[in-house]
N, C-alpha and C positions, 0 to 999 in steps of 0.2 A: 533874549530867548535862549541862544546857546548855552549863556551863563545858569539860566536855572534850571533845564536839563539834567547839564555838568554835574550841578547840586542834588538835585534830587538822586543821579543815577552813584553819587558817590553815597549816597546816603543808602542804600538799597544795598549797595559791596559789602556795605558796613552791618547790613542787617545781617547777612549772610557769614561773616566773620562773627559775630554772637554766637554764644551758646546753642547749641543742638537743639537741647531742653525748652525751648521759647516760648511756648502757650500753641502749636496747633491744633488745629482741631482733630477730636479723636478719628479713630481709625476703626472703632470697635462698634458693633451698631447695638443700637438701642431698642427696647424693647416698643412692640406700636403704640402711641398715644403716650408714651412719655419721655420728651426729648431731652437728651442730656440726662438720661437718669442709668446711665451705665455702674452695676454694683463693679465697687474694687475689690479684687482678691491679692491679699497678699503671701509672701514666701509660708508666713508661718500658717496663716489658717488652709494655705494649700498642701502643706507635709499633714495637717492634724486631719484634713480632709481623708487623704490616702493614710495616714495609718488606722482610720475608725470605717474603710469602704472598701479599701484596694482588693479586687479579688485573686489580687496573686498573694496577698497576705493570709487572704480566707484561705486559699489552695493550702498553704504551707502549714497551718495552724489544725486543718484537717491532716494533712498527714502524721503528723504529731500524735493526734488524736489515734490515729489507727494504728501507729507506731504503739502507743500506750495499751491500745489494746491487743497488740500481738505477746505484748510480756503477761500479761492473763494467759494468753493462749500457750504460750511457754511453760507458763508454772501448771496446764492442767496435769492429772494425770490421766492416763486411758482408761474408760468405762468399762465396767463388768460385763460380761455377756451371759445372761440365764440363756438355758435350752429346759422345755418342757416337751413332753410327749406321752402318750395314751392310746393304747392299743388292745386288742383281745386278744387272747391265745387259744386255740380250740384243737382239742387231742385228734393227731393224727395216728397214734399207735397207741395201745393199748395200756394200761394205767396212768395214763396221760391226763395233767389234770385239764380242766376248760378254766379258763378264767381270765381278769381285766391283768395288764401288763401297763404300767406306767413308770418314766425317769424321768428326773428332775436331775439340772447339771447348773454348776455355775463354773464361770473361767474369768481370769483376773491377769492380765497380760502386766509382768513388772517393766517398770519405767527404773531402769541403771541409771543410778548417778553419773555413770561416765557418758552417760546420754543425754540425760536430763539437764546436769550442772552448765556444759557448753550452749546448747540451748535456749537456758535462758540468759546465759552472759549476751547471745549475739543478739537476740528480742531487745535486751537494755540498750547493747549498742546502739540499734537502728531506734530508739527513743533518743539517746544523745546525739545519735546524727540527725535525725529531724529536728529535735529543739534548737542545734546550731544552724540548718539550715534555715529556721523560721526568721532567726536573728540576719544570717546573711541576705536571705527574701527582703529583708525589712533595710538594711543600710544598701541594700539594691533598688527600692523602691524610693527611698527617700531621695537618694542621689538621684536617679532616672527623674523626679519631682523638680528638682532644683536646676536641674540641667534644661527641665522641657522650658520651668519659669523662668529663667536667666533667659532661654532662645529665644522668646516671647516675648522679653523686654526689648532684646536685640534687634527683632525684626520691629519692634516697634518702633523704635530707636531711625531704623535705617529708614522706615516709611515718614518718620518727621522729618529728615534732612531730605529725602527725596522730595516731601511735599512743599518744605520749605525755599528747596532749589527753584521747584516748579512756580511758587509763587513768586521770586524775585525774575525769573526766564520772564513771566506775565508780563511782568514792569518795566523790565528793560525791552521788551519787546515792544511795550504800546508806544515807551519814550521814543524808537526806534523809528513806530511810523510817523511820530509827530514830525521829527527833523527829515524823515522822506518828504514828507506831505509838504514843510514848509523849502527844502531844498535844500540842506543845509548836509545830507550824507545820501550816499550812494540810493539807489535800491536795492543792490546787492546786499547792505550790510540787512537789511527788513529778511532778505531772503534767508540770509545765513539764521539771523534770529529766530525766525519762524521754525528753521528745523533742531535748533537747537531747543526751544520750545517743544515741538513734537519729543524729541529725545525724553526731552526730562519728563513726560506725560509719561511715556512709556515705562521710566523708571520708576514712575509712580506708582503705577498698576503693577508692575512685579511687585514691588516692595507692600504692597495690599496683598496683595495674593500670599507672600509670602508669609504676614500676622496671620492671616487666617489659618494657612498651615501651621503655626507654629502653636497657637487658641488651641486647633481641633488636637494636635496631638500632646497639649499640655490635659486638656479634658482628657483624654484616653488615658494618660498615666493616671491620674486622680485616681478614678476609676468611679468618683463621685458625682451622682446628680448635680449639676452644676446651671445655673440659671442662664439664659441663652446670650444676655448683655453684658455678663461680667466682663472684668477690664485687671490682667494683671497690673500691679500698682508695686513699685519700688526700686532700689537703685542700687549697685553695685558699689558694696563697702573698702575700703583700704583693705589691702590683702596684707593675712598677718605675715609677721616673722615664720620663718617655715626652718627649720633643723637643716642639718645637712641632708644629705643623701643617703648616707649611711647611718644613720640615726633613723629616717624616715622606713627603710628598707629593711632595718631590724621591727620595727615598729606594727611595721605590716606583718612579716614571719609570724611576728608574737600572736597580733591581736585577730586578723583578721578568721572572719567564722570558717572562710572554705578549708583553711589549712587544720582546723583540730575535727571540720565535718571529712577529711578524706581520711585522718585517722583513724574518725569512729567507726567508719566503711572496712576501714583496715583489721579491725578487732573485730568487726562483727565477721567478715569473711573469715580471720584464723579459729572464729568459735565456730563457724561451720565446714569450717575444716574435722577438727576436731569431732564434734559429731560424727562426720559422715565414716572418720575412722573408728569412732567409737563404736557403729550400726554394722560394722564387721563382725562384731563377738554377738551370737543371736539371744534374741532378747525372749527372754522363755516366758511359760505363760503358766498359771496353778490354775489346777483344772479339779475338782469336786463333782459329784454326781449321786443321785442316790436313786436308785430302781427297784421298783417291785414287779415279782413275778408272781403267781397262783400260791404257788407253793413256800420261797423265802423273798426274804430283801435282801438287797445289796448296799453296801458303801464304798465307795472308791473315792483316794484322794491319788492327785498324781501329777506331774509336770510335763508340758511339751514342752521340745527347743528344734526350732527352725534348723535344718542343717545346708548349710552354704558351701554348696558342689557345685552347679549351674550359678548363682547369681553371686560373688561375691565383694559388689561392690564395686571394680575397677571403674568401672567409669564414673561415678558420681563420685567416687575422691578425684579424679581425672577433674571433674569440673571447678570441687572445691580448690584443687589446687590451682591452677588458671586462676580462679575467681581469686582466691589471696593474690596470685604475682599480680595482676591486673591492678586490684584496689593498692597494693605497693607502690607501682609504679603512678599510679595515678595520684598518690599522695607527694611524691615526688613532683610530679606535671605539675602537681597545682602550687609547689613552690617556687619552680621555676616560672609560672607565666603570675604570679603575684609579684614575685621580684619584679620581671619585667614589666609589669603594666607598671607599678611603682615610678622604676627606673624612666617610661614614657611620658608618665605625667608630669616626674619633677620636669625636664626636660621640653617638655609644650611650655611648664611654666617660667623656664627660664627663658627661653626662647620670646613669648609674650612682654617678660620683665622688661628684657633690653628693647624689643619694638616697643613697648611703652615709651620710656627714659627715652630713645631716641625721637619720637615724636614731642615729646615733652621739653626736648632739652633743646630740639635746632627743626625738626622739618616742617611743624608746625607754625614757627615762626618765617620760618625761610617762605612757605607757601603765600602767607600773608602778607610777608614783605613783598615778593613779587608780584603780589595784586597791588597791593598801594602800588608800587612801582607802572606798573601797566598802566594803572588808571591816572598815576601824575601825567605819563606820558599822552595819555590819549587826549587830558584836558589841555595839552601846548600844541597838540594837534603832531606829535613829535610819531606814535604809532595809532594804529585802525581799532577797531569794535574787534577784529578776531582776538588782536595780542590778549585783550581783557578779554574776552571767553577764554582763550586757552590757561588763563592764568585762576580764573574763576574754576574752570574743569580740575586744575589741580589741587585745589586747595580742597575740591569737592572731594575728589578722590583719598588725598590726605586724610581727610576728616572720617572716610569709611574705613580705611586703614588703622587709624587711630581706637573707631570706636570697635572692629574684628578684634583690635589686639587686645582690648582691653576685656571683652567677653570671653577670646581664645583663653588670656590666662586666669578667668571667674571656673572656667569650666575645665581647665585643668586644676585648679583649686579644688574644686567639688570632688573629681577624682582623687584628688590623694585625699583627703579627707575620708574619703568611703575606704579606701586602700588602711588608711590608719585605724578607721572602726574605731573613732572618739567615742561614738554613743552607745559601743558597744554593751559596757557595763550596764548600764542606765536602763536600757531597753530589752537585758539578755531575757528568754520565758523564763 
């Protein structure tokens, strides 16, 4: 009886040393009246999902739009203004004649070039700053995509070793009451098993709770109708060769949208700069009228110009200026916090690289050798059921350590890859 306990419970250590990956059953629920029929979504039909749904791409594609039609609104020039009027005139003194009194006036306010020309450069501007922002909108959405789908895997990931944990705790725990029940080990050790049981349930239900978190805010990036059984499907490829640092960090300077969108901000502010000291010099207006009286007509042609005593602008060049330093400095910002996101990323991912390699190279090994190790021991009767739980615990732990590191540097990958703006070309409006 001892003997094939022994056996089975080394055989069960052994399931647990197996791959993560093992066949459990899903995690992801199915729709009613059809079991197992969970659809799979994968990385790519979930980025073509959010680039044909995402309404933060809709947002950004309207501005655009209204960006395009502010340079219409740039290039108008100001409407003519008629005046008509009709009156009588009746003699109040003596050879005075009676009669109908009517003018007609037209007035045509000119639009300066040195008005006009800034104007519309800064309407263009804030179109090339919206078209790059659409682009940055969009390697911001895709990445936010890839990051929810990779967390998604991950928490899935973690609820199969938790489940799988839970299932081998089952096993060694029934084995546990058998040798109570025939005599052969403590009650103690049932006891210990029993709460180590409870534990792993418990881990269980986080690690649930946690896919669901991670489904619902994978759905919310989409932005996409999404069918309520879907099951992200796929697996974390060999990460490439990646450049230095300083290679990657010029890379981003170059490519990325926010740094050429804070200089279209930049140009568009010095064109309304410019404007606003352009609207100094008063913008006169031709004035035409034709009037008849009883007796003759009239014709007048003639010019107003605004004269700038009370209002001459100080403060609205006050703001233009501001508004320039501001968008300056802000193009500036956004090269320093590009750098350094860069510079964070490489750095998450190097940091992942070596806790890779070091799981890969010794602690995963070492964890496993200590459970063989435990469980020779506990089969010569040499240590107890806890040494093999504690030895089980680490390797458990191990294993989540292992599988963090290896999502920690997918989703530092994701980030420089947004930072580098690969697709930028591809997908600019």
């Amino acid at each position: 009886m001892r003997s094939t306990i022994l056996t089975m419970f080394a055989a069960t250590t052994l399931a647990l040393a197996a791959p993560a990956a093992a066949q459990p059953s899903s995690v992801f629920a199915t729709a009613p009246g059809t079991p197992g029929a969970q659809q799979p979504l994968d990385l790519a039909t979930a980025l073509a999902l959010a680039d044909g749904a995402s309404p933060r791409l809709r947002i950004a594609e309207s501005q655009v739009e209204g960006a395009r039609s502010g340079v219409v609104t740039a290039r108008q020039y100001p409407n003519p203004e008629a005046l008509a009027s009709a009156g009588q005139q009746n003699a109040r003194v003596t050879n005075a004649p009676n009669g109908s009194l009517g003018l007609i006036g037209l007035s045509q306010q000119i639009d300066l070039p040195m008005v006009r020309e800034p104007r519309i450069r800064g309407a263009e501007a804030g179109v090339e700053g919206s078209e790059i922002a659409l682009a940055e909108t969009r390697l911001v959405v895709r990445a936010n995509v890839k990051q929810a789908f990779y967390d998604a895997l991950r928490r899935k990931a973690e609820f199969e070793l938790a489940l799988e944990n839970q299932r081998l705790f089952q096993q060694i725990r029934d084995r546990i009451a058998v040798r109570v029940n025939v005599g052969e080990a403590p009650r103690f050790e049932l006891t210990r098993a029993d709460a180590e049981l409870s534990t792993a349930a418990n881990v269980t239900n986080s690690a649930r709770l946690r896919v669901a978190q991670a489904v619902a805010t994978l759905r919310a990036v989409i932005g996409a109708p999404l069918p309520p059984d879907f099951e992200p499907v796929g697996s974390l490829q060999p990460p490439p060769a990646l450049p230095s640092l300083v290679v990657l960090r010029e890379e981003a300077l170059l490519r990325y949208p926010a740094i050429p969108r804070a200089d279209a901000e930049v140009k568009r502010a010095q064109a309304r700069l410019e404007q606003e000291r352009a609207l100094r010099i008063p913008q006169p207006t031709l004035r035409a009228d034709y009037e008849r009286e009883p007796e003759v007509d009239k014709y007048r042609i003639g010019i107003s110009i605004p004269i700038p005593i009370f209002n001459q602008r100080q403060g609205q060049i006050g703001e233009a200026v501001a508004a320039f330093q501001q968008a300056t400095l802000t193009a500036e910002q956004t090269r320093i916090e590009v750098r350094a996101a860069m510079e964070a990323a490489y750095s998450r991912y190097e940091v992942a690289a070596t806790q890779i390699a070091q799981f890969e190279g010794g602690l995963l090994k070492q964890a496993e050798s200590a459970l063989s190790v435990a469980e020779a021991a506990f089969r010569f009767g040499e240590r107890g059921f806890i040494d093999v739980l504690d030895a089980q615990r680490v390797l458990r732990q191990v294993r989540n350590d292992f599988l963090a590191a290896r999502f920690d540097q997918q989703a530092a990958l994701v980030e420089i890859e947004r930072l580098r703006a690969a697709d930028y070309e591809t997908r600019k409006p």
